[in-house]
C-alpha angles and dihedrals in degrees: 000000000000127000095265095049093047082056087048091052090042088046093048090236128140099220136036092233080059091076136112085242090059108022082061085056095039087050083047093059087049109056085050100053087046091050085050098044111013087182087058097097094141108089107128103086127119094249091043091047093047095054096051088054092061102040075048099056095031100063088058091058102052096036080058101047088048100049087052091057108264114139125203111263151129104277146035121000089335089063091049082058095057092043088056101048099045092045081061086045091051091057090044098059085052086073084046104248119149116256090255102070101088103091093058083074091067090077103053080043084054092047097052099027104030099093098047085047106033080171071073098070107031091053089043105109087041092058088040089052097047082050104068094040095056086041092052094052097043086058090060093046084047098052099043086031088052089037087055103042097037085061098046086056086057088056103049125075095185122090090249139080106234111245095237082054086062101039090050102057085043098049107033100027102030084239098167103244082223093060097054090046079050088057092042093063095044084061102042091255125137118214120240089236092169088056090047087056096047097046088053098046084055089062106042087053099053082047090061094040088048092050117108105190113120117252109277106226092188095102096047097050101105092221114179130190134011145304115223094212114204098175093115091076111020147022101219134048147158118258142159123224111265093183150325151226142210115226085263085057095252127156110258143176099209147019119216131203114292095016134130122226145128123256133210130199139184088232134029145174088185101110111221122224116272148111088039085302112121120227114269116253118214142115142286111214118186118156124296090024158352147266111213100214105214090174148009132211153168140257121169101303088334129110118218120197119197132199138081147300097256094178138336124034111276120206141180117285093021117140123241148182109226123192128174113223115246103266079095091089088057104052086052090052090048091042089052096045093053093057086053088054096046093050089045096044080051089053097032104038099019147286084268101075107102123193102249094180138329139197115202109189130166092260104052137327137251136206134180118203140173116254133139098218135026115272109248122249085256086060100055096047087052092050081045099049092042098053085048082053090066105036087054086050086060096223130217117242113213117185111191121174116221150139110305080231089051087048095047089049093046093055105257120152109234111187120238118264093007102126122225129211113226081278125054127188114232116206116196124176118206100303094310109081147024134187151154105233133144094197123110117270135193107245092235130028083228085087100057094072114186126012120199135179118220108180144348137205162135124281100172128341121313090012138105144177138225131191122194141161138217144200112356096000093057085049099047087050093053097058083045084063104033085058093037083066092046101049080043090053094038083055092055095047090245141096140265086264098045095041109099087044080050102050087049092060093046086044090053099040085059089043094057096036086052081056098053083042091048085046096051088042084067101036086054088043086054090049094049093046093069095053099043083056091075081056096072122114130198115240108175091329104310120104115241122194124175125161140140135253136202133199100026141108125250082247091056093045083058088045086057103037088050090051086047097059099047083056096033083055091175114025146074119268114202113177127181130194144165124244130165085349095305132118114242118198126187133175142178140189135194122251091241085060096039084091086062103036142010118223096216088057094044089055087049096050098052084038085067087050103054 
């Protein structure tokens, strides 16, 4: 039955939208609708009705969906959020509300569901937040999407909306396909969904023309059987040859000197890519040559080792001595280190900041994360100081294999999408952190070092993106820096401790000495003024005065048109001048000429001539 329909039973009402749960957000609707138009007192209508139960049922959905970590966006769950949001919008907007009342309805969610979801109110403010960004930027897709179509209607005489229309507003204005199809039936129109399609088809297929990546031969390589991978506890191993490629993917026997190919072995330290994690680099030794190994990844249970033939002829069967080049150790410090940021971000910024993608290289490290605002300067330092923290505390890491159920009960964070075979590996480290993760990891976090973060910032809506280093290259940043202040404070004649009093001295001085420049700008317009008057010609009794003049800003130009034309009194002012190596025009005309000539054409004519 469903839990609503059992309360409606329980509440002796005839409909789910009848119960004290909807009836609280429907009031709410209501009250403010009523706060918006208090002559509105119509509002039981079947129209009316129809739209508050949306906007009602619809605020569950996307409260929900936020405090779970989705995050309005263009593709995947986070698109059927957005769907979801704007069509409620979009009702609401029917009653004539702005686009920016929705998040109003968080509140009344939080009154009736807030003790049977307690995530509810401590995730309040965030949702509330997300909220009235999505529903900022929708206004603005609203009013440019309405003023197009509304336009295109006027155009058509059939009873269909053309399918470029509708491309167009989806594609150029982010107009939801399923709005306007929203609109089309509220006006007995019917959407050219086959010329949507086509239209969209087009696209799709001149971004593919215009791609440049390289095909990828991957998917077409027929790998059987399976890789026994012993990267967890050493670099180096013993294998035989299961199998090889050519650099087109196809099947071969054997590999000669100065070709390109992918080998497969029975056994293998190399680590492939996965997880965020890049594929280990090494090299392959047998007897009578080498494979230098530039990549490593994965098909099915298969390892795939990429790279080329240094020396020698290399064949199936053949034994060899892999052994996987030091950056390994990097890319365990960096792996480490993100799943001590992610742990920290979840204590400093909120439980609510999910992992949405990663890349740890030897070099730095990046994760992405869900979040609605940048983090403060105050917050990175505390995800910064905290992840120190760890690393100084020099952390156990403890890898069990278990069930993903037994995972998921124990407390490990498992990252949405990501599939998992019938045995996870669970990753905690000291009490901190938890996580389900197949990468390669140092045994303690001692041996990171130093953790520092370098930037952060957003890459779509409700993500953001941290880069960070580890080990030596933390190190190494922080002397760049720590000589990039000295040579500063060797430039301003101070020292490291006086230099950002320093800096805002130097900074006020400039800004004082731009205002005197700025000042003596206008006092030497004001004198030239007076003598380009004399400059003014009669042409059929309006005075007319061009001229060029160097040495002077596109502000000062305004400054002396403006003074031009209160002497001019009746007349046309048209100044040149050259900046940067462009060419700046600037004309005015007195409100008693605007009748004959309009100064922007005027400016758009000479433009053409020059």
């Amino acid at each position: 039955m469903g839990l609503e329909r059992v309360a409606a039973v329980m509440q002796n009402v005839h409909s789910n939208y009848d119960i004290d749960l909807f009836q609280h957000l429907m009031r709410a609707t209501q009250k403010i609708l009523e706060a918006k138009h208090p002559e509105q007192t119509n509002l039981n209508d079947e129209e009316s009705l129809t739209s508050i139960r949306v906007i009602a049922d619809h605020i569950r959905s996307v409260t929900f969906l936020i405090a779970d970590g989705v995050t309005p966006s263009n593709e995947g769950r986070g698109y059927v959020l957005r769907r979801i949001l704007r069509r409620a919008i979009r009702h609401g907007n029917k009653l004539g509300l702005p686009p920016q009342f929705f998040h109003q309805m968080v509140q009344p969610l939080v009154e009736v569901m807030g003790d049977a979801y307690p995530r509810l109110v401590s995730e309040q403010s965030r949702i509330v937040e997300v909220l009235k960004r999505e529903e900022d930027q929708f206004a603005k897709t609203l009013e440019q999407g309405m003023h197009l179509l509304e336009e295109a209607l006027s155009k058509i005489s059939a009873k269909e909306i053309p399918g470029e229309v509708v491309f167009k507003l989806y594609d150029t204005y982010g107009f939801p396909t399923d709005l306007t199809a929203d609109i089309a039936r509220e006006r007995g129109l019917s959407v050219d969904y086959a010329g949507f399609d086509k239209a969209m088809a087009a696209q799709r297929e001149q971004s593919q023309t215009a791609s440049q990546f390289a095909v990828d031969y991957t998917g077409q390589l027929q790998v059987q059987g399976e890789t026994d991978f012993t990267g967890y506890d050493r670099t180096t191993d013993e294998a035989v040859v299961s199998a090889l490629f050519d650099q087109a993917g196809k099947a071969t026997k054997t590999l000669s000197a100065g070709q390109s190919g992918i080998v497969v072995l029975d056994r293998t330290p190399f680590y492939a890519e996965a997880g965020g994690q890049i594929g280990d680099k090494g090299q392959l030794q047998f007897e009578g040559g080498s494979f230098a190994v530039e990549d490593t990844k994965k098909q099915g249970m298969v390892h795939l080792h990429y790279g080329k033939l240094v020396a020698g002829s290399l064949s199936v069967n053949a034994k060899v001595d892999a052994e996987v080049d030091s950056a390994r150790q990097a890319i365990m410090l960096n792996h480490t280190a993100t799943h001590l940021l992610h742990a920290a971000l979840r204590r400093v910024v909120g439980s609510h900041v999910i992992q949405k993608g990663s890349l740890v290289a030897a070099d730095r490290l990046r994760f992405d994360y869900a979040h609605h605002e940048p983090l403060t300067s105050q917050q990175i330092f505390e995800v910064e100081r905290l992840v120190n923290q760890q690393i100084r505390a020099n952390l156990t890491g403890k890898v069990e294999t278990m069930s993903p159920e037994a995972a998921t009960k124990k407390g490990a964070m498992a990252l949405f999408g990501e599939k998992y075979g019938d045995e996870v590996r669970v990753l905690s480290i000291g009490e901190f952190s938890m996580e389900l993760c197949g990468g390669t990891h140092v045994k303690h976090t001692g041996e990171i070092g130093l953790f520092k973060i370098i930037s952060e910032v957003g890459i779509a809506a409700g993500i953001r993106r941290i880069e960070a280093l580890s080990g030596d290259e933390a190190l190494m940043w922080a002397e760049e820096s720590e000589q990039q202040l000295q040579t500063a404070a060797l430039l301003l004649k101070t020292n490291r401790q006086n230099l950002i009093s320093k800096l805002e001295q130097t900074f006020e001085e400039k800004r004082q000495l731009e205002k005197e420049l700025q000042r003596l700008k206008s006092q030497l317009a004001g004198s030239k003024s007076s003598d380009l008057i004399s400059q003014a010609v009669d042409i059929q009794g309006v005075k007319v005065l061009a001229a060029q003049i160097d040495g002077v800003d596109a502000k000062t130009l305004r400054e002396l048109v403006d003074q031009l034309k209160d002497k001019l009194q009746t007349g046309i002012v048209l100044l040149a001048t050259i900046e940067d190596q462009k060419i700046r025009l600037i004309a005015g005309v007195t409100k008693n000429c605007t009748d004959r000539l309009s100064a922007g054409n005027l400016v758009n004519h000479i433009a053409t001539q020059l």
